[in-house]
Each structure stands twice: as C-alpha cells, then as structure tokens.
N, C-alpha and C positions, 0 to 999 in steps of 0.2 A: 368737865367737858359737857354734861348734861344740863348743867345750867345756863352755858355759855349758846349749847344748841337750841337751846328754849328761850333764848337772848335772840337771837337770830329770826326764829319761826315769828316771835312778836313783831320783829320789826319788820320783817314780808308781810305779815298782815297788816299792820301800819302803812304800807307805803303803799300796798293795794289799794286801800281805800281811799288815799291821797291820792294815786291814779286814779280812779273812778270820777273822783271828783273833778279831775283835772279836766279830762276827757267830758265829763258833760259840761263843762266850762269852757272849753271847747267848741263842742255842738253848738250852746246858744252864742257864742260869738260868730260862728258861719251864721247860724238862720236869723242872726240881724244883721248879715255884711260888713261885721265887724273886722280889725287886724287880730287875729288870734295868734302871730307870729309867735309873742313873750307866754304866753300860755305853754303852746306847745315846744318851747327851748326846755321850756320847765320840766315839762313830763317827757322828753327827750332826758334832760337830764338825771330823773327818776331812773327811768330805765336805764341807766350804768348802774346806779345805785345797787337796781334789782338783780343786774346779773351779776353785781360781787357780790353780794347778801346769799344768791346759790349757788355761786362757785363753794362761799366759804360752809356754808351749811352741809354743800355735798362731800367735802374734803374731811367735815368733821361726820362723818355715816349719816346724814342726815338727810339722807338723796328719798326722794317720794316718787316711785314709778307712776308715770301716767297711762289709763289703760285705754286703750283704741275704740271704736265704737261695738265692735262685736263684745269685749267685756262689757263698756257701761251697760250695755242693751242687756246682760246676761245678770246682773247684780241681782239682788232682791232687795230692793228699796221698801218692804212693806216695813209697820210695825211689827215688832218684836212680841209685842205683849197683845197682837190683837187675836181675839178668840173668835168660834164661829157664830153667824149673827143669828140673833135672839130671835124666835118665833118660829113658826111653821115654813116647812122651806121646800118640803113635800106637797102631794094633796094631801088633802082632808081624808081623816078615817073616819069613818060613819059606824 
C-alpha cells in the first residue's frame, strides 16, 4: 500500500507541473489574442485526472491537511541548522 501511495504522490506532482505549464501556455496564447480554447480542454481535462489521483490517495490514508493562513503565518520556516551570527552584536567593551 506504501508503494502504491508513493505511485500516486509522483504522479500529483507530475500532473502539477503539467498544469503549470499548461496554464502558462495559456497566458501567452490570451496576451497574443490567440484561440486557447484546445489548451485549456486540456488542463480542464488534467483537472479530473487530479481529483481521482486525491480521491484515491485519500482513501488509501494519504489525505495531507491543508492549514489556513493563521498556521502558515505561525510555522517556523527558518533554518534548522542556523546559529547566532558571527561578530559583535553588543557594544563595544573598552
């Protein structure tokens, strides 16, 4: 089941990046007044894709809570490994 859920996680990141690209494929077909119609059927079609891909991810416990703006705002995104910085940080002792 753990391999099958890391089958899964690969292929949501695969298909994200596929969107990404779609989407700025996209973009530049508006800002040259192009038909973007066949573009976006495409990444309309992605999108079913993605939501079996986390249907089946969350059925097999593989559900990833998303947290609200008061957690991210509350995270500690520093380094792990960073110490305090080098030199004088006081005044000067005379």
């Amino acid at each position: 089941m753990d391999n099958r859920l890391n089958e899964i996680r690969r292929k949501i990141r695969f298909l994200r990046s596929e969107m990404l690209s779609a989407e700025g494929t996209i973009r530049q077909q508006i800002n040259r007044d192009e038909d973007c119609a066949e573009a976006s059927m495409q990444l309309m079609a992605m999108r079913v894709v993605m939501l079996g891909l986390i249907g089946e991810r969350n059925r097999l416990g593989g559900e990833e809570r998303l947290l609200d703006v008061d957690e991210r705002l509350k995270l500690d995104c520093r380094a792990a490994g960073r110490g305090p910085l080098k030199g004088p940080r006081d005044r000067r002792v005379r």
